[in-house]
Short mmCIF file of the C-alpha atoms (twelve columns), coordinates in Angstrom:
data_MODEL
# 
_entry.id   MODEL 
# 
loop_
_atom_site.group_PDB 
_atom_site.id 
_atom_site.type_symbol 
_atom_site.label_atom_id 
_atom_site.label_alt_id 
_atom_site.label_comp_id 
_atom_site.label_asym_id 
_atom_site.label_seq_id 
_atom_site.Cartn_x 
_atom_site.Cartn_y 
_atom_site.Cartn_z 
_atom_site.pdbx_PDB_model_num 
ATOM 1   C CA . UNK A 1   110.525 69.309 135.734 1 
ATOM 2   C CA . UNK A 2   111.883 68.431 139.330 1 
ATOM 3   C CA . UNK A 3   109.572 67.217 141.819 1 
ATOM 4   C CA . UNK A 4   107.596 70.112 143.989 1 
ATOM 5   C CA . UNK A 5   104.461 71.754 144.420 1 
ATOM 6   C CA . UNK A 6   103.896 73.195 141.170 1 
ATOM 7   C CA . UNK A 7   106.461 71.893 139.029 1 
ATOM 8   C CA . UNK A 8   103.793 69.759 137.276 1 
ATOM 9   C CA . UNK A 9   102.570 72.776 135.582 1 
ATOM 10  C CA . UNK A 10  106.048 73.258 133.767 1 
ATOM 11  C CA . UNK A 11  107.055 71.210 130.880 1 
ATOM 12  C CA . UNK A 12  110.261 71.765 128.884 1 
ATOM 13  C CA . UNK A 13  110.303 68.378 126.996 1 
ATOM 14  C CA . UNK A 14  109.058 68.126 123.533 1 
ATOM 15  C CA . UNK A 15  106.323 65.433 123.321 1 
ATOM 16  C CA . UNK A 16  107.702 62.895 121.192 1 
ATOM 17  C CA . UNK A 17  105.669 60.163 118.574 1 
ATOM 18  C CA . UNK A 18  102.842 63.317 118.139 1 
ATOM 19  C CA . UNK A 19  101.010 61.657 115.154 1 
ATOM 20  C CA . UNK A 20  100.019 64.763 112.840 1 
ATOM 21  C CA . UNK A 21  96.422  65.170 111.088 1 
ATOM 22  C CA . UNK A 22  96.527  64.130 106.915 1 
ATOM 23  C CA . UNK A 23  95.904  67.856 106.173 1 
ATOM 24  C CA . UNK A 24  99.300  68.837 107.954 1 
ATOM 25  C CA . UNK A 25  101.128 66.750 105.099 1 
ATOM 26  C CA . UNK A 26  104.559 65.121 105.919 1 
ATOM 27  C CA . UNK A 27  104.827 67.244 109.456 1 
ATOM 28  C CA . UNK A 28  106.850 65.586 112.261 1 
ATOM 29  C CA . UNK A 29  107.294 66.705 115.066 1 
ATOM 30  C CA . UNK A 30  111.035 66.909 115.757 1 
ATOM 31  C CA . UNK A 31  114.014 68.998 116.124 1 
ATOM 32  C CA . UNK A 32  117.197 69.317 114.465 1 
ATOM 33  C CA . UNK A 33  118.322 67.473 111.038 1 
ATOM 34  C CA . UNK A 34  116.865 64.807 108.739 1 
ATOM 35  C CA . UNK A 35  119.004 63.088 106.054 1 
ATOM 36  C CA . UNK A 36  121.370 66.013 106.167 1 
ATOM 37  C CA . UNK A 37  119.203 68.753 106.257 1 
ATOM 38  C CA . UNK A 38  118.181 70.813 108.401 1 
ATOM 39  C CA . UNK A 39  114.480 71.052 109.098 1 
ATOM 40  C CA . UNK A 40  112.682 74.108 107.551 1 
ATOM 41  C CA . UNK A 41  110.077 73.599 110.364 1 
ATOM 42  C CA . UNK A 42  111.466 72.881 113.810 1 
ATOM 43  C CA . UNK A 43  109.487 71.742 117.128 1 
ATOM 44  C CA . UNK A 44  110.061 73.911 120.226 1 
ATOM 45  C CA . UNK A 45  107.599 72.788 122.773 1 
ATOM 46  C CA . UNK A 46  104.354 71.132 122.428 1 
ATOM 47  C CA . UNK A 47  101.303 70.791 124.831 1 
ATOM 48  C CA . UNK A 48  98.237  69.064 125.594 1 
ATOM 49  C CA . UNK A 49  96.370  66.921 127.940 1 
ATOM 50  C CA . UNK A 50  98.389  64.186 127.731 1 
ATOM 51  C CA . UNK A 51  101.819 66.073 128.906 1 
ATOM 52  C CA . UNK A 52  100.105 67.630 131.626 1 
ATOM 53  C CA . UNK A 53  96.440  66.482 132.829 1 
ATOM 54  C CA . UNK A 54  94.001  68.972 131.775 1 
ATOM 55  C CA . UNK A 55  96.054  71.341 129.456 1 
ATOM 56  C CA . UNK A 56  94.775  72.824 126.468 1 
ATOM 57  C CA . UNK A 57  96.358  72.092 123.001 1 
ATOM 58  C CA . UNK A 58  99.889  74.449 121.838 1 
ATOM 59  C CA . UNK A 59  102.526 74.298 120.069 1 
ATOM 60  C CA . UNK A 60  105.701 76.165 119.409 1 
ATOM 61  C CA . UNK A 61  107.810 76.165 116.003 1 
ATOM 62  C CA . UNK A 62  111.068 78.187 114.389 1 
ATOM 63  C CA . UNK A 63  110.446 78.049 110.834 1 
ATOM 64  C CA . UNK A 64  114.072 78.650 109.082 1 
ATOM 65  C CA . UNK A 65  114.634 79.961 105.852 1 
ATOM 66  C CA . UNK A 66  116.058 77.607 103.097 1 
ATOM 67  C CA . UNK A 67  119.174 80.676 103.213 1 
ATOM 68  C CA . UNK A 68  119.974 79.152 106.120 1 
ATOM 69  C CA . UNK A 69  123.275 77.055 106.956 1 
ATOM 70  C CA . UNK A 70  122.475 73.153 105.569 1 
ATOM 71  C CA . UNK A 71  118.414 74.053 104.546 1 
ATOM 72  C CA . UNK A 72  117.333 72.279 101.787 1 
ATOM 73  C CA . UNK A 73  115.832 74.569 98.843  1 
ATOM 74  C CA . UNK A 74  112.097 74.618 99.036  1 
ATOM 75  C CA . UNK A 75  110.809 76.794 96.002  1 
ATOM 76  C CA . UNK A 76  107.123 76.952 95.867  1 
ATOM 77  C CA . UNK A 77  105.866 76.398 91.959  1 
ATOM 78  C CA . UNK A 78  102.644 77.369 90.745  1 
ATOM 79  C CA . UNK A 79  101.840 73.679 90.360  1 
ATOM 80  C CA . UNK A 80  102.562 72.864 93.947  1 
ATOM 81  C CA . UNK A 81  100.557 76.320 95.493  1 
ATOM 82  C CA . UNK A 82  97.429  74.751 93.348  1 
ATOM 83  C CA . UNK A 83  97.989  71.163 95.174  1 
ATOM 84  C CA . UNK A 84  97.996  72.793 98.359  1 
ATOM 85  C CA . UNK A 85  94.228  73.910 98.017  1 
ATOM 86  C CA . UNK A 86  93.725  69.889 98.006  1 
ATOM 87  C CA . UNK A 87  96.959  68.238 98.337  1 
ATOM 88  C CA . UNK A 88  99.720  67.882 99.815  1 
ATOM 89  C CA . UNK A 89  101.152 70.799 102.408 1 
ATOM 90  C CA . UNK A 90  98.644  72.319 105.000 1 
ATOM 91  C CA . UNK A 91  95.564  72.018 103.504 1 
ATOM 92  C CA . UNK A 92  91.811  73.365 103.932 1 
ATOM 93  C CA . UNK A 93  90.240  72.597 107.521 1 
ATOM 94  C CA . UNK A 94  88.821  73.220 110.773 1 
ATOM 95  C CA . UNK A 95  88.704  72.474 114.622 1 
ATOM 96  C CA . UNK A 96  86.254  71.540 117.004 1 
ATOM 97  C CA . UNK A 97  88.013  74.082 119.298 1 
ATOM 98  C CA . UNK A 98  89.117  77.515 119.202 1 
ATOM 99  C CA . UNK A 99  92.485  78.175 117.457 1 
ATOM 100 C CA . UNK A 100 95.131  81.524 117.718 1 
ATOM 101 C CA . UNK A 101 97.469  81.060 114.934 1 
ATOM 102 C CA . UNK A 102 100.157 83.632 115.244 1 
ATOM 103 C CA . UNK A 103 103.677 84.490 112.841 1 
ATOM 104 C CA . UNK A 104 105.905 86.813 114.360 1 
ATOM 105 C CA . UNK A 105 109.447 87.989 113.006 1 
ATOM 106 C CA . UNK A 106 112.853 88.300 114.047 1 
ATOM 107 C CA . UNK A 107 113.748 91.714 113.396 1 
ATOM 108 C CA . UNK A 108 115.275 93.338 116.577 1 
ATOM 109 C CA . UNK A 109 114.783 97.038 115.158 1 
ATOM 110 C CA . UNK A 110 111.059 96.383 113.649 1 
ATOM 111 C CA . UNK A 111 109.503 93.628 115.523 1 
ATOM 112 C CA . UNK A 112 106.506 93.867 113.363 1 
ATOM 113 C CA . UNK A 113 108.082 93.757 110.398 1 
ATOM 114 C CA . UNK A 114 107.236 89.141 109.626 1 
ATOM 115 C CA . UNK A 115 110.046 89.320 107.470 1 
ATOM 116 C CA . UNK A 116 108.626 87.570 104.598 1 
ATOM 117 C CA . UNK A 117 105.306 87.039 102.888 1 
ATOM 118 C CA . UNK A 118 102.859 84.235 103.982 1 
ATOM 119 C CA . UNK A 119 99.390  83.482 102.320 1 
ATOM 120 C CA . UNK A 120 96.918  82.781 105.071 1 
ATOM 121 C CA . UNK A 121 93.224  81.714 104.030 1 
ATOM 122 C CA . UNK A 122 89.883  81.881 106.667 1 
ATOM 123 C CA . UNK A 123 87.295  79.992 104.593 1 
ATOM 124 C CA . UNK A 124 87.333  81.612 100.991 1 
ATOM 125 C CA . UNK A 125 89.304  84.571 101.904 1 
ATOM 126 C CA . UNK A 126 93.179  84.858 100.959 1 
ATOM 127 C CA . UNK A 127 94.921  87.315 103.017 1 
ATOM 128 C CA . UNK A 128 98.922  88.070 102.288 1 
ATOM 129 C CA . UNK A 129 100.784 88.781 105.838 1 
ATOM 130 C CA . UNK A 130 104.252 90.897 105.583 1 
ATOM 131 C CA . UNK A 131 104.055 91.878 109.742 1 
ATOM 132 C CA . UNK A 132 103.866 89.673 112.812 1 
ATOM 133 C CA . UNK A 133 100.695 88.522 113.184 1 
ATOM 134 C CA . UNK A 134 97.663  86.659 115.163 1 
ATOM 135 C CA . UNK A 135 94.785  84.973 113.866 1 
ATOM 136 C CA . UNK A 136 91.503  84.312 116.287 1 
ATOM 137 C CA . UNK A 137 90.028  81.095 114.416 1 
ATOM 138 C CA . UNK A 138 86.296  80.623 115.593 1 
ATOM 139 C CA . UNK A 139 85.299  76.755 116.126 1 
ATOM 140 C CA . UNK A 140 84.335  74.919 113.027 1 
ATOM 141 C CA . UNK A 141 85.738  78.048 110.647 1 
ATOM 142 C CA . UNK A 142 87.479  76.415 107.680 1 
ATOM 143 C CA . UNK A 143 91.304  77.991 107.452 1 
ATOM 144 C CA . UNK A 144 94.412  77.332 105.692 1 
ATOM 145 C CA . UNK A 145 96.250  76.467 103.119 1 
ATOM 146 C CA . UNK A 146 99.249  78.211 104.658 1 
ATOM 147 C CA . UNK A 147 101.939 79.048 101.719 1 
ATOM 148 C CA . UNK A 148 105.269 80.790 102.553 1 
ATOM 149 C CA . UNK A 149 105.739 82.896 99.432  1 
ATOM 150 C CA . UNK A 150 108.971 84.181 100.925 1 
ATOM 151 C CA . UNK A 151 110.879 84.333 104.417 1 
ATOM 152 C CA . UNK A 152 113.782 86.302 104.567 1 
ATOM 153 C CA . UNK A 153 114.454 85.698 108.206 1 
ATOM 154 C CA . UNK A 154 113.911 83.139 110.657 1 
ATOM 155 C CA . UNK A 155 110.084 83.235 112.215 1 
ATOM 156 C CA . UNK A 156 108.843 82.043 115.282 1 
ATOM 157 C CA . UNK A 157 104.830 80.390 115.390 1 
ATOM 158 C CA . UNK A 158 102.500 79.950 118.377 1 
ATOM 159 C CA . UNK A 159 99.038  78.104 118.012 1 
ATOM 160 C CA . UNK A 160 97.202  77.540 121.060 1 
ATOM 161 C CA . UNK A 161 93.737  75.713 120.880 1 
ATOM 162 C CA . UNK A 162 91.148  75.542 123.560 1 
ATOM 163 C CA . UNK A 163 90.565  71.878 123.025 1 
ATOM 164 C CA . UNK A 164 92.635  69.154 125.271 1 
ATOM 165 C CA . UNK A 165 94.015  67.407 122.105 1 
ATOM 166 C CA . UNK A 166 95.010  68.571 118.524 1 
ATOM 167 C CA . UNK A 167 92.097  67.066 116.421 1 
# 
């Protein structure tokens, strides 16, 4: 942001070389295409201490369905939803810090209306989401995996965490 008073407190670059925890998978954090294809999950902004001194951890993200124009097919198979408990994909865990984890459609008519299905988990509890949503994650509270059983539309996320860094 152009030099002035406050213009610190601005920042409209994504944060480049943001190395991801194991339980986020093969995240990068990026925009545009890879080998071909576009990516199903695509960086808007990111934040933390390091971008500006004394910021708390966000991040924005479009997440496009495989419909879209040059998406890659990503069908999720019973085998791969029981790997995601453990596996690969983004797995069991929990923060130091207090997270807001929030889904929210595209639909111009119903806002609410997620337009898809995700499977969210807080410790041993599944919950299925079909309408925009936010989740208040306590410190230390076990959540995820995060499945996308179907998206019909694009959706837009937003986590913020009250720690400095993502840990």
């Amino acid at each position: 942001m152009a030099e002035s008073k406050y213009g610190k407190y601005i920042c409209t670059e994504l944060k480049q070389g943001v190395v991801m925890p194991g339980f986020k998978g093969d995240q990068k954090i990026s925009q545009g295409y890879r080998d071909g294809y576009r990516m199903p999950l695509e960086h808007v902004i990111w934040m933390d201490e390091e971008v500006i001194p004394g910021a708390f951890y966000a991040e924005c993200t479009w997440q496009w369905p495989n419909t879209m124009k040059d998406q890659r097919q990503m069908i999720i198979t019973p085998e791969m939803r029981a790997r995601m408990k453990d596996g690969p994909g983004i797995t069991p865990h929990a923060h130091p810090f207090i997270e807001l984890f929030c889904y929210f459609g595209t639909n111009m008519d119903d806002p609410s209306d997620l337009g898809g299905e995700i499977e969210f988990w807080l410790e041993d509890e599944e919950f299925r989401l079909t309408k925009s949503f936010m989740v208040y994650i306590p410190a230390g509270m076990k959540h995820c995996p995060l499945i996308f059983h179907r998206m019909d539309a694009p959706m837009f996320h937003l986590t913020v965490g009250s720690g400095h860094m993502y840990v």
